[in-house]
C-alpha positions in Angstrom: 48.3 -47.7 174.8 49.1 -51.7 174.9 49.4 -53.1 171.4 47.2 -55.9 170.2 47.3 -58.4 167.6 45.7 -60.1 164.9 47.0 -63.5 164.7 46.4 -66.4 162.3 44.8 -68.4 165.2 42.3 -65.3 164.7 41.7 -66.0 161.0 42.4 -69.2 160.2 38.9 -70.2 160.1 37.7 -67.6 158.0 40.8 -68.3 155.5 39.8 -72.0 154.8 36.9 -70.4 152.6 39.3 -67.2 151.1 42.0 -69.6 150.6 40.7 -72.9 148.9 40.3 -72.1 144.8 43.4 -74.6 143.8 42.0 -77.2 146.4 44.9 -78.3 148.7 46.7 -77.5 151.7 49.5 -75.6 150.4 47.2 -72.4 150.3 46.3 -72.1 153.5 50.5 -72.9 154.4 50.7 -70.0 152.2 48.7 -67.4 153.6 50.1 -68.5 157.0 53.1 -68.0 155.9 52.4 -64.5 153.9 50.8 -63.6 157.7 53.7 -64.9 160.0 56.0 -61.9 157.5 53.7 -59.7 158.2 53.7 -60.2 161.7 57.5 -59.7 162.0 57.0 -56.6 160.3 54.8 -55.0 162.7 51.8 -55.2 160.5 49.4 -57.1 162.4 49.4 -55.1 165.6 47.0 -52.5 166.3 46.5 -49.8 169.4 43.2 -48.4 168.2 39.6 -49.7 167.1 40.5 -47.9 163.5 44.0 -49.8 163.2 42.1 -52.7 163.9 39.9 -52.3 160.5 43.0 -51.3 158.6 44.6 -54.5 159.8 41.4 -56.5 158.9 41.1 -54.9 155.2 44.7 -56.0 154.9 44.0 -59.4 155.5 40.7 -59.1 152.6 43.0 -57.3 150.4 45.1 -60.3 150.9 42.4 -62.7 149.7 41.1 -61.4 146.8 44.9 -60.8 145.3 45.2 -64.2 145.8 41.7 -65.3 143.9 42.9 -62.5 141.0 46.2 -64.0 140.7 44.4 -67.6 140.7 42.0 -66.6 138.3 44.8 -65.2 135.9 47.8 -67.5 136.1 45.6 -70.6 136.3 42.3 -70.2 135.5 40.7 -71.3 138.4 38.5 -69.3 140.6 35.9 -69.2 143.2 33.0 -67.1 144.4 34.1 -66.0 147.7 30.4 -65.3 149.8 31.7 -62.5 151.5 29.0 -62.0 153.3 29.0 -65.5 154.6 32.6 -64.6 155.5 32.1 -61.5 157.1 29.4 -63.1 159.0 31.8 -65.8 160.0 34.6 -63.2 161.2 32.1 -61.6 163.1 31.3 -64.8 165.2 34.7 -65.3 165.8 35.1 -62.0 167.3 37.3 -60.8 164.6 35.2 -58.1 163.1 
C-alpha cells in the first residue's frame, strides 16, 4: 500500500488559529518547523484511514502542548474553538 502524507500545506490554515496565543509570526515558523522534523522522521506519513487519525491527533496534541507551555512560561493563553477548528479541518479535507 502507497504511503500518503500530511503536509503543512495541509494544516497550515487550521494552525493560524492553534498557533496565535503570543501574537506574531514566529509561531506559526515554529510549528512549521516542529512539522518539517517530523516529516524527516517518518511521522507524517500514513497507509491506512486509522494512521491517518493517529497522524491528525499528533498534530492536536501538538497544539495544545504549545497553548500549556504558553499558558505556564508566559502567562498568556487562548481559547482554542475546537470545534470551529475541527469544522475548519474538515473543509479542508483534512479530517
Amino acid at each position: 500500500m502507497d504511503k500518503e502524507q500530511l503536509t503543512w500545506i495541509d494544516l497550515e490554515a487550521s494552525a493560524s488559529s492553534m498557533f496565535n496565543i503570543m501574537g506574531n509570526n514566529k509561531e506559526l515558523e515554529f510549528v512549521e518547523n516542529v512539522w518539517q522534523k517530523l516529516s524527516e522522521q517518518g511521522l507524517t506519513t500514513y497507509s491506512t484511514p486509522f494512521e491517518c487519525v493517529k497522524i491528525k491527533i499528533l498534530y492536536f496534541a501538538l497544539g495544545v502542548l504549545y497553548k500549556d507551555f504558553c499558558k505556564i512560561v508566559y502567562d498568556k493563553h487562548n481559547v482554542i474553538m475546537y470545534t470551529d477548528l475541527l469544522k475548519l479541518m474538515k473543509n479542508k479535507q483534512i479530517i
